[in-house]
VOGU-3710 file (C-alpha; in Angstrom, 3 decimals, decimal comma):
1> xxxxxxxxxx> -9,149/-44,211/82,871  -10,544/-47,660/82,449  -12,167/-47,750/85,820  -13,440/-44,371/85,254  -14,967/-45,406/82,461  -16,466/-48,616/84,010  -18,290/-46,674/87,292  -19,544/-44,151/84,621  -21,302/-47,042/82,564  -22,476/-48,538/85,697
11> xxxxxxxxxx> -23,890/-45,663/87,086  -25,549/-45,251/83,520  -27,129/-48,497/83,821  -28,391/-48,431/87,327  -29,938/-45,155/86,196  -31,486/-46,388/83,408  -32,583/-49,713/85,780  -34,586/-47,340/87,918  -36,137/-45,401/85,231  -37,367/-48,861/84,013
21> xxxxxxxxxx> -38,695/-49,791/87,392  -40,381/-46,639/87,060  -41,865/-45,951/83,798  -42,687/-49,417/83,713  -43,810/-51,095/87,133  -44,332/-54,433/86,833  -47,774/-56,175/85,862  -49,696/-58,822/88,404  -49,844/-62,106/86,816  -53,548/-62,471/86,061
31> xxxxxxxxxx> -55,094/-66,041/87,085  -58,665/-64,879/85,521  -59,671/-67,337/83,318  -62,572/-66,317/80,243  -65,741/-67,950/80,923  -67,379/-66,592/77,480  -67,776/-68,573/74,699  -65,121/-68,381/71,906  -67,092/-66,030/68,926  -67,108/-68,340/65,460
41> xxxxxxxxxx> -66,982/-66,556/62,338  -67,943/-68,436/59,056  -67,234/-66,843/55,671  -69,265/-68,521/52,526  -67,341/-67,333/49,667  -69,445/-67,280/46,164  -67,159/-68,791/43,378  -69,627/-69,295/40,548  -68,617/-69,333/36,984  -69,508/-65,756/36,859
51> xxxxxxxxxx> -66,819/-64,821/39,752  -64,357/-64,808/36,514  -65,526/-61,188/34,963  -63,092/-59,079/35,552  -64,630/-55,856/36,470  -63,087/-55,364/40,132  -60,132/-52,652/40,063  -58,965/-54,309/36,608  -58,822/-57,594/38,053  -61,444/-60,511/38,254
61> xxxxxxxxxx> -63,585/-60,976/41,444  -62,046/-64,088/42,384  -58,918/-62,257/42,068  -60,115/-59,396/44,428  -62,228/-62,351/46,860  -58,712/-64,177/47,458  -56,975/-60,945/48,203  -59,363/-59,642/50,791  -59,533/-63,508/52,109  -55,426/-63,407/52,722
71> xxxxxxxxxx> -55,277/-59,604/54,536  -58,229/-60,571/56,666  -56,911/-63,931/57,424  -54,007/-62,306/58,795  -56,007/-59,795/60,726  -57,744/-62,184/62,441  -58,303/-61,705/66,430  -56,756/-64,290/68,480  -60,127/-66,266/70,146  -61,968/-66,203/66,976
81> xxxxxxxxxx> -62,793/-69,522/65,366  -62,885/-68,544/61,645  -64,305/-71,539/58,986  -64,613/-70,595/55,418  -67,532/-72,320/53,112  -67,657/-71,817/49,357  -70,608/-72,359/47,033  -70,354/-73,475/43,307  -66,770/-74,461/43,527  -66,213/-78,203/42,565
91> xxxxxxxxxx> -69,572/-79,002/39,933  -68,763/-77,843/36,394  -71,258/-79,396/34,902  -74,825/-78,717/33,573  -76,574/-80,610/35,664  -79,101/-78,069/37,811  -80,042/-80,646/40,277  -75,828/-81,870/41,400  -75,121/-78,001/40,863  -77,302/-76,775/43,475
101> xxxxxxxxxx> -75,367/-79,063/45,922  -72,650/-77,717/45,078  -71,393/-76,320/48,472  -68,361/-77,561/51,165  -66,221/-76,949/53,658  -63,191/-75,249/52,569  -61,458/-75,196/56,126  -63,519/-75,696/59,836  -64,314/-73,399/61,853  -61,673/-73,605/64,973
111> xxxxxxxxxx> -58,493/-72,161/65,889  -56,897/-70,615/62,815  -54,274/-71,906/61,148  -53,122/-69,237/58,695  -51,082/-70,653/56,668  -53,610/-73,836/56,294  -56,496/-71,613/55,279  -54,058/-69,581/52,644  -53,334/-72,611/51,224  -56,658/-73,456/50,825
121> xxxxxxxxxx> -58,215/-70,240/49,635  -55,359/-70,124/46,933  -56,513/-73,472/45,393  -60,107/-72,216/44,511  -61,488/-71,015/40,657  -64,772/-69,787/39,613  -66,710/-72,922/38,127  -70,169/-73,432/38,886  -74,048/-72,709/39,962  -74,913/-70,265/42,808
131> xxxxxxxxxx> -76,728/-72,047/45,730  -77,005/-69,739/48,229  -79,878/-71,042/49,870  -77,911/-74,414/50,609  -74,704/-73,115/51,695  -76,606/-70,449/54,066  -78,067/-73,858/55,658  -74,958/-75,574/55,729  -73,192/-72,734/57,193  -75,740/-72,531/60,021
141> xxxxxxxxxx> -74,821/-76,160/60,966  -70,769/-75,210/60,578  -71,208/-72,889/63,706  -73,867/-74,535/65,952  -72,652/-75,558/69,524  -71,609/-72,846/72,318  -73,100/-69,477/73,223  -70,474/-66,949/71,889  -71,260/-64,570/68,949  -72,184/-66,734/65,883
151> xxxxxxxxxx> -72,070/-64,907/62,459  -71,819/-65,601/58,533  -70,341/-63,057/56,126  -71,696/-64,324/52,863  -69,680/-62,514/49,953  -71,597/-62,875/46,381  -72,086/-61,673/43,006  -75,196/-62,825/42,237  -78,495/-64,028/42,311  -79,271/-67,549/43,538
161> xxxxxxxxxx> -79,997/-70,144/40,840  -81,080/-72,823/43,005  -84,752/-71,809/43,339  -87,551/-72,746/45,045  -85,352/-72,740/48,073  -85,213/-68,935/48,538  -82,295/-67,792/50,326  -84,226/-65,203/52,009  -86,793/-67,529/53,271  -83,839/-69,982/54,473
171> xxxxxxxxxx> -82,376/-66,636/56,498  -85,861/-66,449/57,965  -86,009/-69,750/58,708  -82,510/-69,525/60,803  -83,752/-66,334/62,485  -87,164/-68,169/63,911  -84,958/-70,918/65,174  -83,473/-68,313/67,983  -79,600/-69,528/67,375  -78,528/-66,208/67,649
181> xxxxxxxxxx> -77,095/-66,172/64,183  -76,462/-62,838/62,426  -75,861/-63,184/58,201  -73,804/-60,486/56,669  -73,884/-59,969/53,010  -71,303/-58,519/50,690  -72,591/-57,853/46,977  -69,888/-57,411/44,253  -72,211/-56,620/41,363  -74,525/-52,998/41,853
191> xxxxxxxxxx> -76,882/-54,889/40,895  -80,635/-54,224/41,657  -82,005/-57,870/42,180  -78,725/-59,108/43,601  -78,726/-56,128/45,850  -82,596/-57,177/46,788  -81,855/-60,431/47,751  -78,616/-60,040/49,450  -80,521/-57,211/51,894  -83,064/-59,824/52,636
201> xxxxxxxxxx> -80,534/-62,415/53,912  -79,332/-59,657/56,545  -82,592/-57,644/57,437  -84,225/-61,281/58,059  -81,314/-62,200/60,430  -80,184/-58,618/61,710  -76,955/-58,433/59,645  -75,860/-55,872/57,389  -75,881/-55,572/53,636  -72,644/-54,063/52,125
211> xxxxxxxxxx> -72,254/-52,936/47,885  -68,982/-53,593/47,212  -66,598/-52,317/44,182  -62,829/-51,831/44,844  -61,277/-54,717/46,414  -59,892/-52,363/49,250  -63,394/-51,831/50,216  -63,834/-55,410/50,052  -60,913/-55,800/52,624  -61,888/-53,555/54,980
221> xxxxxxxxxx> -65,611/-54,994/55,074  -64,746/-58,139/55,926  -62,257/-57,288/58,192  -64,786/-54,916/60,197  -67,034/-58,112/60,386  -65,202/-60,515/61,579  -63,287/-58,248/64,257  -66,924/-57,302/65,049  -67,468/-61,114/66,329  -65,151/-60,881/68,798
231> xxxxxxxxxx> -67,090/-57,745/70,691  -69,513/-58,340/73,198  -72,627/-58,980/71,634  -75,010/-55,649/72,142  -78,682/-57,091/71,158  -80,394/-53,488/69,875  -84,275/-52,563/71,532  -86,506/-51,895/68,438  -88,302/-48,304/69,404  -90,588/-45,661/67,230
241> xxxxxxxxxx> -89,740/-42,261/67,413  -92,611/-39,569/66,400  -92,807/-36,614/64,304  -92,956/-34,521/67,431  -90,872/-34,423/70,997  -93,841/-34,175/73,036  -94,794/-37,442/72,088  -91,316/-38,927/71,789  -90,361/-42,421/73,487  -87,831/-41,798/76,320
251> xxxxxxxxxx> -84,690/-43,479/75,738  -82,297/-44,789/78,406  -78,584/-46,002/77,642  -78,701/-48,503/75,238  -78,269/-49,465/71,608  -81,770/-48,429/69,432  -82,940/-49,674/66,088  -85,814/-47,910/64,219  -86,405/-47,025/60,592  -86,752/-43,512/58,930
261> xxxxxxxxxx> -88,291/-42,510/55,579  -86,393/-40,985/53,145  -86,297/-36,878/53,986  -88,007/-37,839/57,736  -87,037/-36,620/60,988  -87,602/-38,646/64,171  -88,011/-37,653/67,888  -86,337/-39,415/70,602  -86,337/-38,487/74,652  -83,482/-38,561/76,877
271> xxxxxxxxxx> -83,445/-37,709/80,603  -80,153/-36,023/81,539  -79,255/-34,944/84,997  -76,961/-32,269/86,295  -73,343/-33,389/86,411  -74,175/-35,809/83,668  -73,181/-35,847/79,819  -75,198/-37,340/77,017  -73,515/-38,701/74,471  -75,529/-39,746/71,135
281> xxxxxxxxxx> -74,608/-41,320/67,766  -76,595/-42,242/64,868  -76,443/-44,518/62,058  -78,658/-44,524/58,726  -78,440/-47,421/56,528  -79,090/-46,798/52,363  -80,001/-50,522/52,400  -81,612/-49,723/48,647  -80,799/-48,150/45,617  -80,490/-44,249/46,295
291> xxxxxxxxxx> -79,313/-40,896/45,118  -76,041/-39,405/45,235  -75,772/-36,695/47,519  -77,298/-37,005/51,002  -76,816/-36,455/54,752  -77,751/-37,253/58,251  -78,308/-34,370/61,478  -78,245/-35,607/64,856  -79,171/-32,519/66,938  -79,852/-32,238/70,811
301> xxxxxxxxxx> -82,644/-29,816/71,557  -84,224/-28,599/74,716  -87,629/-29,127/75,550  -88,395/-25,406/74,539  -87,089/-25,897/70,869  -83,663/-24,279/71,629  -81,195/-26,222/69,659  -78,248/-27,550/72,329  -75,465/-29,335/70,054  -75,602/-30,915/66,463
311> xxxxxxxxxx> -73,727/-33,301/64,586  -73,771/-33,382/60,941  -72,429/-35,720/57,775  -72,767/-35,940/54,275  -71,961/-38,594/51,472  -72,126/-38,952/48,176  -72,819/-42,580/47,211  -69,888/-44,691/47,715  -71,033/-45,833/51,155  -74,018/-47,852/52,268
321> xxxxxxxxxx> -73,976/-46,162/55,826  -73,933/-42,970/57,381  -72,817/-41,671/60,501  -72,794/-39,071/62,702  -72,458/-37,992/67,078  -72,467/-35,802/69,300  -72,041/-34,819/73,064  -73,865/-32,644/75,611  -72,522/-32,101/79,416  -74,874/-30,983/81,729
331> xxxxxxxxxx> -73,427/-28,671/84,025  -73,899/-29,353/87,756  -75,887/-27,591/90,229  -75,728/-26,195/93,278  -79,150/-27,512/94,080  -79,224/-31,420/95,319  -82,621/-31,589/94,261  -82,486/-30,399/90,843  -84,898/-32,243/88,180  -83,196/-33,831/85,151
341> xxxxxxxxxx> -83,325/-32,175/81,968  -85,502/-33,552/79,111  -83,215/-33,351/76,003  -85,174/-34,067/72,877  -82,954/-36,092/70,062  -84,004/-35,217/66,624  -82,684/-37,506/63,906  -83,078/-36,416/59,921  -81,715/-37,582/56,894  -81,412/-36,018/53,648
351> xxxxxxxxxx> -81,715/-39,497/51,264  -83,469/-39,658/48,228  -85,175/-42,948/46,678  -83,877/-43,534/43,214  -86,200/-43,562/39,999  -88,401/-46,489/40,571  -87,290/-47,841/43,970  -90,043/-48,401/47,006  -89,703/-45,948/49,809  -91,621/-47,781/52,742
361> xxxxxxxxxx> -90,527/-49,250/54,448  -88,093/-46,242/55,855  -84,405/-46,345/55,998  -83,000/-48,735/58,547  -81,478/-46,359/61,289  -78,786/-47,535/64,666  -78,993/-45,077/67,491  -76,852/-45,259/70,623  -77,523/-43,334/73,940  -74,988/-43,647/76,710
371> xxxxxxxxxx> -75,713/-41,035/79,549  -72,803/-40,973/81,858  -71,189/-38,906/84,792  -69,913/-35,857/83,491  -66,093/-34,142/83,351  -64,769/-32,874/86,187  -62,258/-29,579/85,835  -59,442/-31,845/86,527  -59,624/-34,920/84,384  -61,222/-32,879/81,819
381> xxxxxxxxxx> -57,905/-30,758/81,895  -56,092/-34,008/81,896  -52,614/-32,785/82,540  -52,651/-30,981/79,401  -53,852/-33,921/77,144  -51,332/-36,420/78,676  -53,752/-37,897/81,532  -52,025/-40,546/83,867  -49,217/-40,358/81,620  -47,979/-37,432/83,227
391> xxxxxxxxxx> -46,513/-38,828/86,351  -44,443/-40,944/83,701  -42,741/-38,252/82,060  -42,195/-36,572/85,610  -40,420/-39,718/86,318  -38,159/-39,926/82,820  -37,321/-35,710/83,070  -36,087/-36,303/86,728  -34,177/-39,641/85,693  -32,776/-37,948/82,948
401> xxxxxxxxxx> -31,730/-34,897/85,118  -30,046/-36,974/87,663  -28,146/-38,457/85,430  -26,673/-35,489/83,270  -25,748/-34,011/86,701  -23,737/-37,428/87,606  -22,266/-37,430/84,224  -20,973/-34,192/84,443  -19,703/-34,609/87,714  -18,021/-38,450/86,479
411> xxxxxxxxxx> -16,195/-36,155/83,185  -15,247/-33,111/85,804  -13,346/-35,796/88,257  -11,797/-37,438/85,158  -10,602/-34,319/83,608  -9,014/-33,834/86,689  -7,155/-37,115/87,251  -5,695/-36,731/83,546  -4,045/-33,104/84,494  -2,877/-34,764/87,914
421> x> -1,259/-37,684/86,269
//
């Protein structure tokens, strides 16, 4: 019974061996070494007096700023050199002139140390002046040296008191230099002149300027940001659609940037040819104060006016950007000399400028064109949705097989030695 028992378990294991040499072959030890620059991140954390109002999901916005800090922290790609900066943390006097100094290295930008930079977030409470114009300087000099992605996510509630150094000149100042440094701004206050000044920073550098009011918003933000460092840097071509398709700029793949009034459309070209498949996304930024309510429509059109595909979405105020795709596959032709297809891109948005706000210049708008090879009938089948995963189960349902029909042949044979003995 006992050595009945044994072969079956070792027949069990073999089994289960090959299934494991199957399912799972074994992965060439790579000797490729990464020639790009590590990405470094800084984050220049605001923590005024005024950071103490608590007005953030009940709690106070240092509260909500230390929270986010800790998740992303955690979330952190491996490669990225993260620093964080504050601003207004150690003055608490009066004195304008030592206030708008006020700014230091909380922890380096290298290698992260998680625990080091916890311990060091955790120490910091609202006290002082807000010089954003200094620490935006400062910062810049944290995160010169290499050519990897270089980028500051400035998180603040307020305006700058440290005039005449304008923080919006300063990010046009580090823009002209040509360091390849992109400032991202988080506001914490919907406030209009905060909200002014903070889009500055970014539109001046090419960043992004984010309202923020819940502190899981805050979280995610940030997080988005500083996983966005470690992608490879995609520098967008500025173009200028028209009112019309005729007189539309032809696009090729790429990554776009334009600008849309509020309630324009926009007409983009794109060659497609047969066998191909165009796929299209837009963004449209609400980098000012807006109404509630509003949309973008990202349609593909033929050359006649017949409308080909369309992709459609709608918000209602509690995001800065909106975005929408979509996807048209040329089918092929039997004809090896058949022209490409002009498909005209039409991009409008429903926005709405609210009481008192400028609309020109127009919305800030992202588009991407990628034209690649189209499906063919068998990957597009993709053996029904499991692609090269099928041959995997193939291997598991015959492995499995095998061995039921050994075990049942194993507890036959051992039956029958117990009635023979």
């Amino acid at each position: 019974m006992i050595r009945t028992q044994r072969l079956a378990a070792g027949v069990c294991a073999l089994l289960a061996a090959l299934a494991s040499g199957i399912a799972f072959p074994g992965q060439a030890v790579a000797d490729e070494t990464d020639d790009q620059a590590a990405p470094k991140v800084e984050l220049v954390l605001d923590v005024s007096g005024s950071m103490r109002t608590a007005d953030i999901d009940g709690g106070t916005r240092m509260a909500a700023a230390k929270q986010a800090f800790n998740e992303v922290l955690d979330a952190t790609p491996e490669g990225v050199q993260l620093g964080i900066r504050t601003l207004g943390a150690n003055y608490h006097g009066n004195d304008r002139k030592v206030g708008c100094k006020d700014t230091a290295q909380l922890y380096p930008v290298s290698t992260l140390d998680r625990t080091e930079a916890k311990t060091a977030v955790a120490t910091l409470q609202p006290t002082g002046w807000t010089p954003i114009g200094p620490a935006l300087l400062k910062a810049a000099d944290d995160l010169q040296g290499g050519d990897g992605t270089r980028r500051i996510v400035l998180i603040s509630d307020g305006e700058d008191t440290c005039q005449p150094l304008d923080p919006c000149e300063v990010a046009r100042e580090i823009a002209a230099k040509g360091v390849g440094l992109t400032i991202d701004t988080l506001g914490l206050v919907p406030d209009a002149k905060t909200r002014d000044q903070l889009s500055c920073i970014a539109d001046a550098t090419g960043g992004t300027y984010t309202s923020v009011q819940h502190k899981e918003e805050l979280t995610d933000r940030v997080g988005q940001l500083v996983h966005r460092a470690a992608d490879p840097v995609v520098t967008p071509v500025a173009t200028e659609g028209t009112d019309q398709c005729s007189s539309a700029p032809a696009l090729k793949s790429g990554l776009y940037t334009d600008r849309e009034e509020f309630g324009q459309q926009r007409w983009y070209k794109v060659d497609v040819n047969p066998g191909q498949e165009l796929r299209a996304s837009v963004s449209v930024a609400a980098d000012r104060a807006v109404n509630p309510d509003y949309g973008v429509l990202l349609r593909a059109v033929t050359a006649a006016g017949r409308e080909i595909v369309r992709g459609e979405a709608s918000g209602t105020g509690r995001t800065d950007v909106i975005s929408t795709g979509l996807r048209y596959p040329k089918a092929e032709s039997d004809d090896e000399n058949a022209a490409a297809e002009t498909v005209c891109v039409q991009v409008t948005n429903s926005f709405s400028a609210a009481s008192g706000v400028k609309t020109s210049p127009g919305l800030p708008i992202e588009l991407t064109v990628d034209v690649v090879d189209g499906p063919s009938k068998a990957s597009d089948v993709a053996s029904f949705g499991l692609g090269r995963g099928w041959w995997l189960l193939g291997a598991l349902v015959l492995t499995g097989f095998l061995a039921g029909v050994l075990w049942g042949w194993l507890s036959r044979w051992r039956v029958a030695v117990w009635r023979t003995n």
